[in-house]
C-alpha positions in Angstrom: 99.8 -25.3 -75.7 99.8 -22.7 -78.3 95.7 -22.3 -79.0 96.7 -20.2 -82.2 98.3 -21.9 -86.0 99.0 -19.4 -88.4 97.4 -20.7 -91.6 98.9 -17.9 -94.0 99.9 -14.3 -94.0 99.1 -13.0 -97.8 100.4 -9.7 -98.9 96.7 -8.8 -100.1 96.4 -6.4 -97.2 95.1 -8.8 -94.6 96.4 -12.0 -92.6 94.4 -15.2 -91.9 94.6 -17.4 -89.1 92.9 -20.3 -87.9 92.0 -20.0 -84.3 89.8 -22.5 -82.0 86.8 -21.6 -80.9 87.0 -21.7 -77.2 89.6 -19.5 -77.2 88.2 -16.6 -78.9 86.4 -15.3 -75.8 90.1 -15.4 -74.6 92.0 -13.2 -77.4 88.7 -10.8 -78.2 87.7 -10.2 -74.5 85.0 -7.8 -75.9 83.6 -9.7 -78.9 79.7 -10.9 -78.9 80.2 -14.7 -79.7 76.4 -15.7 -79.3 75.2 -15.3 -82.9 78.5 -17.7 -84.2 79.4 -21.1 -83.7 82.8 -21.5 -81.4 82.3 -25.5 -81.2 84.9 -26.1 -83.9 87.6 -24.0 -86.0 87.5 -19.9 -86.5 89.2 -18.0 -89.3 90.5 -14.7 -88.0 91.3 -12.0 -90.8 93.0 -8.8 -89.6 92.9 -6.2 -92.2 95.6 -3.5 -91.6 94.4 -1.0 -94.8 91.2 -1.8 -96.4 92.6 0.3 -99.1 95.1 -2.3 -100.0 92.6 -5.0 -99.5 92.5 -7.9 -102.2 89.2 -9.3 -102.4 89.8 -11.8 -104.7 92.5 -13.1 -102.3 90.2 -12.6 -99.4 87.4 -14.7 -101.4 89.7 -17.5 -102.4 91.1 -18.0 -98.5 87.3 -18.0 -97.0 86.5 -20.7 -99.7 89.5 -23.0 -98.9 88.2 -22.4 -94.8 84.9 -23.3 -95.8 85.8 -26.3 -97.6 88.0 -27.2 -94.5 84.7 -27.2 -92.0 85.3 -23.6 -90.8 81.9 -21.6 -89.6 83.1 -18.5 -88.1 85.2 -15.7 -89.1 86.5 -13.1 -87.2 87.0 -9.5 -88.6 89.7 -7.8 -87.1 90.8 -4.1 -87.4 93.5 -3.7 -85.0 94.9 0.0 -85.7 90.8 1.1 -85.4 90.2 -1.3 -82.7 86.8 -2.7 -84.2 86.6 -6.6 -84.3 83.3 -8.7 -85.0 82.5 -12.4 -85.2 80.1 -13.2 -88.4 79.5 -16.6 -89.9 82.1 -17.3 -92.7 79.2 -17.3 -95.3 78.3 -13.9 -94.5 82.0 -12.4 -94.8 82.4 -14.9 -98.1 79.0 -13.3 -99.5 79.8 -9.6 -98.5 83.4 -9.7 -99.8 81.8 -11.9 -103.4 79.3 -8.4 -103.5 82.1 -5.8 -103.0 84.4 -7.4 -105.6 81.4 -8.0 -108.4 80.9 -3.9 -107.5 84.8 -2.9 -108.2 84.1 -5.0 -111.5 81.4 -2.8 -112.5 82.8 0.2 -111.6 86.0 -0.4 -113.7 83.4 -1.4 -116.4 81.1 1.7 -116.2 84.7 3.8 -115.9 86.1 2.1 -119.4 82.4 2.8 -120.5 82.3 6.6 -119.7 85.9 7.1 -121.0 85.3 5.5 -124.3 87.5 3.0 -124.4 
């Protein structure tokens, strides 16, 4: 039995899965699990270029997880080889910050141009 289902690949510079718990320790043989919940459901988001990272996509797929029972994401950068397991309202609140500070930039950019 397949213990991965893809859940969506989105062309916002990262693809989320859903992956069970259990088998975490299995796919991420060096990943700390102690601080996160495996007991149910785990989001995994692989980011290949965090420059191309859409955060408002990113927000709007850890919002639908949450609402779906999820409590674990799983932060994967497989070209840099650095993966960590966080609880999903950590990543949601991280990823809500970043995108409220590329707001204000573009606003104190607009600001300082004149326009």
């Amino acid at each position: 039995m397949e213990s991965t289902a893809k859940v969506q690949s989105i062309r916002g510079g990262f693809k989320a899965e859903r992956e069970f718990g259990f088998a975490l320790a299995g796919r991420f043989k060096d990943l700390d699990l102690s601080e996160v919940d495996t007991d149910g459901v785990a989001m995994v988001v692989e980011i290949g270029d965090p420059r191309r990272l859409n955060l408002h996509q990113l927000s709007r797929v850890l919002v639908g997880a949450a609402s779906g029972g999820v409590k674990t994401a799983v932060i994967n950068f497989p070209g840099r080889g650095l993966t960590a397991a966080i609880p999903l309202f950590n990543l949601f609140a991280m990823v809500d910050e970043n995108s409220q500070l590329k707001e204000l930039r573009k606003l104190e950019s607009a600001i300082r141009s004149g326009a």
